[in-house]
Each structure stands twice: as structure tokens, then as C-alpha cells.
C-alpha positions, -999 to +999 in steps of 0.1 A: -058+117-013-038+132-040-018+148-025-006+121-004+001+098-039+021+130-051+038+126-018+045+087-018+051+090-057+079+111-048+091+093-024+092+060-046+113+075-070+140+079-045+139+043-042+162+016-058+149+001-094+128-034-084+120-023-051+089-035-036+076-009-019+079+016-053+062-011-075+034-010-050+032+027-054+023+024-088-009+038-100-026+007-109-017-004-070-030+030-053-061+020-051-055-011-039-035+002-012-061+028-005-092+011-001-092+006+036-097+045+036-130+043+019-144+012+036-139+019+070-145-019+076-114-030+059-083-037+080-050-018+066-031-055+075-032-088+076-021-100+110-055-120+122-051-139+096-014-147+095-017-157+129-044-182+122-022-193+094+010-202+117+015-233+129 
């Protein structure tokens, strides 16, 4: 995994102040954003429920 955050981290960087996607980079995010890796029973989105959701 580290070298794909050295890869994303660099990539962030590239990106516009404020942006969303950098902030999630973040290191206090990563592991947010990585957890689905390590419990294989954790979906990556959120789509079942969304749908649920909508009207």
C-alpha cells in the first residue's frame, strides 16, 4: 500500500488548493479510504444504499 499513497500523494499535489479529492488524500483519510482492502467484506461505494435512499 505505500507505494500506492506515494503515488496518490503525488498526484494530489497536482491538484487545485480546496480540492476534494486532495483533502481526502490526506493521511488522516488513507485509512479511511483504504479499509475496504483489508476487510474484504466492505464495499468500496455506496450505491445500495443511495438507491434505497432516493425517492
Amino acid at each position: 500500500m505505500a507505494p500506492l499513497k506515494m503515488i496518490v500523494a503525488g498526484q494530489a499535489s497536482l491538484d487545485s488548493p480546496g480540492c476534494k479529492i486532495a483533502e481526502a488524500i490526506d493521511y488522516s483519510a488513507w485509512k479511511a479510504l483504504t479499509r475496504h482492502i483489508d476487510d474484504g467484506g466492505m464495499v468500496a461505494d455506496n450505491n445500495l444504499i443511495e438507491r434505497q435512499i432516493k425517492p
